[in-house]
Each structure stands twice: as structure tokens, then as C-alpha cells.
C-alpha positions in Angstrom: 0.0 0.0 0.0 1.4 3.5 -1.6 1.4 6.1 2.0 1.0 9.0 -0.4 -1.9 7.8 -2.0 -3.2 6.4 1.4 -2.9 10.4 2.2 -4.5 11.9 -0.5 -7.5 9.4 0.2 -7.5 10.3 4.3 -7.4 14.1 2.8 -9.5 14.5 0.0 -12.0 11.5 0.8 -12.4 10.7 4.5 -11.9 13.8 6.0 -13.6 15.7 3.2 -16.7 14.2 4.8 -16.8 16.1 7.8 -18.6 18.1 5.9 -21.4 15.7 5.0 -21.5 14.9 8.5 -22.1 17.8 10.2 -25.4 18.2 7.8 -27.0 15.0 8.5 -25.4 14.3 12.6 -27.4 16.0 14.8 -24.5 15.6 17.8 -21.8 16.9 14.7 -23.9 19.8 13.9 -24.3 20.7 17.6 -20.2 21.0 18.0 -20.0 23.2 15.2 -22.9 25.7 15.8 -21.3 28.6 17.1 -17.6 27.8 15.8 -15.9 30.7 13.4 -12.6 29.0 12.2 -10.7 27.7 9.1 -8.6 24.8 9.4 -5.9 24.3 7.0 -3.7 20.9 5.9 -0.7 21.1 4.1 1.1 17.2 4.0 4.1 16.9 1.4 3.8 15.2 -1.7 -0.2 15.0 -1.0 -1.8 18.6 -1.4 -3.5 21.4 1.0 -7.0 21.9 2.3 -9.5 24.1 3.9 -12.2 22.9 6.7 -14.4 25.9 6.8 -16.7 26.1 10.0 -18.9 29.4 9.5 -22.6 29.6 10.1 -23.0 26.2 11.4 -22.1 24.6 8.6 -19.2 22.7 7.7 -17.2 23.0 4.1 -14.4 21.3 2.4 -12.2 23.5 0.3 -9.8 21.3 -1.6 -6.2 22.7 -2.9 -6.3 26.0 -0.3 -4.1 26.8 2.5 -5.6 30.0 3.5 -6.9 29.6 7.4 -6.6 30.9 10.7 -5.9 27.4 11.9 -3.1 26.4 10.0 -1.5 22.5 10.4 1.8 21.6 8.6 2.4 17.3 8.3 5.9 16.5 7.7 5.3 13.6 5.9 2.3 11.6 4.5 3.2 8.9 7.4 2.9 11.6 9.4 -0.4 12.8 8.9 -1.7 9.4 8.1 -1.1 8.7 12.0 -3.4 12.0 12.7 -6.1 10.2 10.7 -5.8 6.7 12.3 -6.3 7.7 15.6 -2.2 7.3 16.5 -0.9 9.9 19.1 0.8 12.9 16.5 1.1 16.3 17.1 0.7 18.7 13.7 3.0 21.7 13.4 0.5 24.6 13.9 0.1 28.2 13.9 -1.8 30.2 16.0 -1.6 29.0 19.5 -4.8 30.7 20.1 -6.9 28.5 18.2 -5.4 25.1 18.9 -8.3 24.5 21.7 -10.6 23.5 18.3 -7.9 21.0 17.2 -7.7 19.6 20.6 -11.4 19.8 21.4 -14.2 20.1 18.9 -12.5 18.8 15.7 -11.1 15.8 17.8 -15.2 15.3 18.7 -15.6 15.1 14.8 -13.5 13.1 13.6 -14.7 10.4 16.8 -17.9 11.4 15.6 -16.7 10.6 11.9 -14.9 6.9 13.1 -18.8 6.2 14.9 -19.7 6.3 11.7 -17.7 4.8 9.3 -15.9 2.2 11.9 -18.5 1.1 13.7 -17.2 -1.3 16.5 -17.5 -4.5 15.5 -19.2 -5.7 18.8 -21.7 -3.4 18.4 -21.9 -2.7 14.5 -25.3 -5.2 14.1 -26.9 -3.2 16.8 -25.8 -0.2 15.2 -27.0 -0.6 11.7 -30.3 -1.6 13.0 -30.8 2.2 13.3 -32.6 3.0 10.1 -30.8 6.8 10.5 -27.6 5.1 11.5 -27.5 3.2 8.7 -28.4 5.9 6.3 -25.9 7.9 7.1 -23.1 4.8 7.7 -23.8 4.5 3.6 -24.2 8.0 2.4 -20.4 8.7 4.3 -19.2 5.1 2.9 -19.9 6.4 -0.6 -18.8 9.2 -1.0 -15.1 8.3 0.9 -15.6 5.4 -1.9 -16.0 8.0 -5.2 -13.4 10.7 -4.2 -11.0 7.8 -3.2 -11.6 6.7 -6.6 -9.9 10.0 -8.0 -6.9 9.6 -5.4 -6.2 5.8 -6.6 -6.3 6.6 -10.2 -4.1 9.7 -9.5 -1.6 8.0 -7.2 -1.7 4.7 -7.0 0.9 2.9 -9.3 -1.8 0.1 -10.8 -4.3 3.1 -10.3 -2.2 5.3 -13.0 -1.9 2.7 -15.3 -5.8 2.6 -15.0 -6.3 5.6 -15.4 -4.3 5.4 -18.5 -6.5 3.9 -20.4 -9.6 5.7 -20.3 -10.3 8.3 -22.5 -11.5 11.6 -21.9 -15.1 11.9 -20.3 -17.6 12.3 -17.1 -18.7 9.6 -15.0 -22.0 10.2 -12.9 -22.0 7.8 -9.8 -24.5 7.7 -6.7 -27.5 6.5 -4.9 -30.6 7.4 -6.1 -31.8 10.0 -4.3 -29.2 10.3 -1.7 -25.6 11.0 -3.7 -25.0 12.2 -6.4 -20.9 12.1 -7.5 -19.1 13.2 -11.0 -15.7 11.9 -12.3 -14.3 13.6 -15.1 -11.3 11.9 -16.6 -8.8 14.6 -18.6 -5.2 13.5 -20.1 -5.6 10.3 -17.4 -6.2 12.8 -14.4 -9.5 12.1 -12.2 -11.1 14.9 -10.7 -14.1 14.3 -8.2 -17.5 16.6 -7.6 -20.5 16.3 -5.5 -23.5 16.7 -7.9 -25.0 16.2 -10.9 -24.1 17.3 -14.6 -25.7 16.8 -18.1 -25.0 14.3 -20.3 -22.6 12.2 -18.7 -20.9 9.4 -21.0 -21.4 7.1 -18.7 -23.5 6.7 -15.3 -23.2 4.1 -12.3 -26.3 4.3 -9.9 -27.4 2.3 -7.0 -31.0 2.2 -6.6 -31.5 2.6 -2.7 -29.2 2.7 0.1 -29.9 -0.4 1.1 -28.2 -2.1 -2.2 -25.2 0.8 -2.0 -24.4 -0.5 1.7 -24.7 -4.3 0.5 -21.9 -3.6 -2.2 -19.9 -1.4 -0.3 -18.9 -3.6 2.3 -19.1 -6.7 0.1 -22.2 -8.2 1.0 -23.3 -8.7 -2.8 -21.6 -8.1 -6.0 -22.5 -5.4 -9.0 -23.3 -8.1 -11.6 -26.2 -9.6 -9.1 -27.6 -5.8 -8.7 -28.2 -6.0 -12.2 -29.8 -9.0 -11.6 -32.5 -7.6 -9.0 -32.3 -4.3 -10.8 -30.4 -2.7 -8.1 -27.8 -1.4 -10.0 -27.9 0.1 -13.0 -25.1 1.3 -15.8 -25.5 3.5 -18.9 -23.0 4.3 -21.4 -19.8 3.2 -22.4 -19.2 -0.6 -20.8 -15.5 0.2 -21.2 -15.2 3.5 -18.8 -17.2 1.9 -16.3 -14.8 -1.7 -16.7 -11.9 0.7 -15.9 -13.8 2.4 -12.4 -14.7 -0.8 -11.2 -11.0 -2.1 -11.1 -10.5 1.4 -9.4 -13.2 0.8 -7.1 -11.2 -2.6 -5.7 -7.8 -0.5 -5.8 -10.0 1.5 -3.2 -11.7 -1.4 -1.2 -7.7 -2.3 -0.5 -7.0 0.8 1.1 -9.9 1.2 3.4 -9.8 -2.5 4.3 
């Protein structure tokens, strides 16, 4: 497993859905009610972003570095040990605003594990909560989609993936619920939330109940098809190429 690419996914896919979360957790929305502050990451050979907390809502601001809260990583190890739960410490700025980092953004991302690393002693109680569950798949994906971008960006097999598509825009989601667009350009993968016109070629799960089935292996895309769960439009050949990229992706959030 590539560390950088294991970044770029903890960066631009798992944290990214802090802001997700604090729109559909009641507890997540709570911390951030009354919060004013950008948080910054900058990790080495992975990129920079913004976590925006303004008006009770939270937003993800991809390639920025411009925040009162700012957190340098000296290497992709190093901030993949922030993400995992491991004892680090960031290199900050602004001593005055470390109490977020140390209290209510360490309540999130708990808030975030509840969520997509459910305990497994607890996980069939858990998911027995219809709004659990919901929002256990809506989080899964989306990390799932945007880590496709980061795989097919990074990853060595993932590159040579991503080499062989052409040109074009991928709509993926649940129906519904998410909504996701790749668009592949000179074999770089860029990831959206929302919809656009005209995609060449779309992926769609038909509830969240079949999305959560396949994303943590309980069933398999060709038997969706089957039940007329999931459903693909467009060129076979793109959508041959994102499902390899998809188990690149299952590998890295094994």
C-alpha cells in the first residue's frame, strides 16, 4: 500500500466528509454551531485543504491553505497517523486556536470513526438504526467515489488505470441520496458532488440499502443488475476501468 496515496484518500475523501456529517449528525452539527474558524492541511507530496466552520455549517475547500488554523504534516506517514487515531502532534500556527484541534475537531473526527468504523461488537446493533444506517452508507460512498480519484491519481496500478480511459464524465450515486461526477482529462481524475448533463457514462445504486450491501461486500455489481439494483448507462468500457478502481480502493480502506 502506496502512503502518499493512502494520504491523498484520508485528505481528500475521508476527512472531506466532515462536511457531510455535520449536515445529516445531529451531535456533529451541535459542536460546530457557534464555531468561526478555518482549518488548514498542508502534508508533502499529498496537497492542502480548507475545513471551513462558519454559520453552522461545515465546508471542504480542496487545494487551499488560507486559514486561521493552520496545520503543517511532515510527511504523509505523518499525517496518516493523525487520521488513524495514532498519538501525533501537527506543526501549527496560531496557538490561540489550537483548543478547536484539541477539542471540537477531535469530537468530529470520533464522531466521523462512529460512523464509518462502527465497533465490530456493536456494529449489528448499530446498523439496525434506520438513520444510523443511512448515514453509515451515504459517508461510505462518498469516501468510496473521491477515493476513486486519489487511486487513479496516485496509486501505481491506479495510473496505469487511469491510462486507459479516455476523456469523459462519469456520474455515480445512490438514487436519491448521492449524487458524484468523475471527469477523466489526459488520465487525471477529478471528483464533484452533484450532478451534470450528459454524462458518458453513469453508475447508480437504486437505494441505500443495495449501495451499503456492495460497499462492504455483502453482494456483488453483476447480481444488482440482476434484482435491478444497479444500474449502468454508457460506455461498458469506462465503467470496466472504475470498477477495477473501485477494488484498488476497497484495498485501502480494508
Amino acid at each position: 500500500m502506496d502512503n502518499i496515496t493512502k494520504a491523498k484518500i484520508n485528505l481528500f475523501a475521508i476527512l472531506r466528509n466532515l462536511e457531510d456529517l455535520c449536515e445529516m449528525d445531529p451531535e456533529a452539527k451541535e459542536l460546530i454551531k457557534d464555531q468561526n474558524i478555518t482549518v488548514g492541511f498542508s502534508v508533502p507530496e499529498v496537497g492542502k485543504a480548507v475545513l471551513q466552520f462558519k454559520d453552522g455549517k461545515c465546508t471542504f475547500i480542496p487545494n487551499s491553505f488560507k486559514a486561521s488554523l493552520q496545520l503543517w504534516f511532515t510527511s504523509a506517514e505523518h499525517f496518516n497517523k493523525l487520521i488513524d487515531g495514532e498519538k501525533t502532534i501537527p506543526i501549527f500556527c496560531n496557538v490561540f486556536k489550537v483548543g478547536f484541534l484539541l477539542n471540537t475537531f477531535t469530537k468530529l473526527a470520533d464522531r466521523l470513526s462512529y460512523y464509518l468504523q462502527p465497533a465490530p461488537d456493536k456494529a449489528a446493533e448499530l446498523f439496525a438504526d434506520p438513520e444510523y444506517f443511512r448515514v453509515n452508507t451515504i459517508l461510505t460512498a462518498y469516501t468510496a467515489f473521491f477515493a476513486i480519484a486519489c487511486v487513479g491519481n496516485s496509486d501505481r496500478v491506479g495510473k496505469i488505470i487511469a491510462k486507459r480511459m479516455p476523456d469523459c464524465v462519469l456520474l455515480a450515486g445512490v438514487e436519491g441520496e448521492v449524487e458524484i461526477n468523475l471527469t477523466i482529462k489526459d488520465h487525471k481524475l477529478e471528483a464533484a458532488k452533484g450532478s451534470v448533463e450528459a454524462p458518458h457514462a453513469q453508475m447508480v445504486f437504486a437505494d441505500i440499502d443495495f449501495a451499503h450491501r456492495l460497499l462492504t461486500g455483502e453482494t456483488s455489481s453483476f447480481a444488482g443488475m440482476g434484482e435491478g439494483k444497479f444500474e449502468v448507462k454508457g460506455a461498458v468500457d469506462i465503467l470496466e476501468q472504475m470498477s477495477k478502481l473501485l477494488d484498488l480502493v476497497s484495498v485501502y480502506l480494508a
